[in-house]
C-alpha positions in Angstrom: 5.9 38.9 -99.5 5.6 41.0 -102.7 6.5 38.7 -105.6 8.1 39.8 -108.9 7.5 37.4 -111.8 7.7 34.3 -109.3 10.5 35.8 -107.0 10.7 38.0 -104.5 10.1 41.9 -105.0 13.6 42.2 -104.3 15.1 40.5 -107.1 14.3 43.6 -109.6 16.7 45.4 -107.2 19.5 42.8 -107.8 19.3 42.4 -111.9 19.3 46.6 -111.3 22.6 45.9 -109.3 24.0 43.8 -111.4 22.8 45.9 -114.7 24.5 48.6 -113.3 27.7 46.9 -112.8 28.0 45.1 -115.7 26.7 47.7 -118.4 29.6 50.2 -118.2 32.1 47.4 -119.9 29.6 46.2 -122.3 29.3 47.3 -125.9 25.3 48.1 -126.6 25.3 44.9 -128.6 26.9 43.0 -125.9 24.4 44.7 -123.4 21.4 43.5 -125.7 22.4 40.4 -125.6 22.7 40.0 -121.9 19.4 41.4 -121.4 17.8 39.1 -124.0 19.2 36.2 -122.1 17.7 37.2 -118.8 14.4 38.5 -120.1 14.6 34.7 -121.7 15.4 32.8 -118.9 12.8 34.7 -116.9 10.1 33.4 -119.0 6.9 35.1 -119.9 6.8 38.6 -118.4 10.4 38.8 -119.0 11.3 41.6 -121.5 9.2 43.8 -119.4 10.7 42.5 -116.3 14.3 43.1 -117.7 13.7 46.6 -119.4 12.2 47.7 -116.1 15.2 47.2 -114.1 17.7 48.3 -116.4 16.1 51.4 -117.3 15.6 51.0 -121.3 12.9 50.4 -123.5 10.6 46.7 -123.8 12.0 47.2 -128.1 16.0 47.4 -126.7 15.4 44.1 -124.6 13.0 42.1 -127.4 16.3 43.0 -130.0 18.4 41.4 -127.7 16.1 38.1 -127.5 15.8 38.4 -131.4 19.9 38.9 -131.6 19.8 35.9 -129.7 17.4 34.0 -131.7 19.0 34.7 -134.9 21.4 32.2 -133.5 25.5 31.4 -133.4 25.8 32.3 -137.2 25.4 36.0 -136.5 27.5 35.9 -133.7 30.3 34.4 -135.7 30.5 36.9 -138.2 30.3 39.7 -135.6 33.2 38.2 -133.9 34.9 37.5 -137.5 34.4 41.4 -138.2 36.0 42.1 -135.3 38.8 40.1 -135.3 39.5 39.8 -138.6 40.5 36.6 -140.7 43.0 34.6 -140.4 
């Protein structure tokens, strides 16, 4: 069996699917962001792994680990400009 980073071949096919589906109600941000986290939990290999099968470039997916890394801070005062205060 063909492996893919430590699973089978196959799994690029699913995080394609599942890209695919999920993309079209994400924001880009919000689509960064859920490819950092993969390419993250997939370990080394995994920005290339992830840009691969969604069909962007290894610099979108290593923003989205660096959105990521930046930690909650940012994320708060995205969600604070969206919302507003108060």
């Amino acid at each position: 069996m063909l492996m893919w980073y430590g699973r089978p071949r196959g799994s690029r096919v699913g995080a394609a699917a599942k890209f695919a589906a999920i993309f079209p109600h994400l924001d880009e941000r919000q689509r960064r962001l859920l490819m950092g986290a993969e390419a993250r939990a997939l370990g080394p290999g995994g920005i290339r792994a992830v840009a691969r099968a969604a069909g962007v470039r290894e610099a979108t997916v290593s923003l989205g680990v660096t959105e990521l890394d930046s930690g909650a801070e940012a994320l708060a005062s995205s969600a604070s400009a969206i919302h507003g205060s108060g």
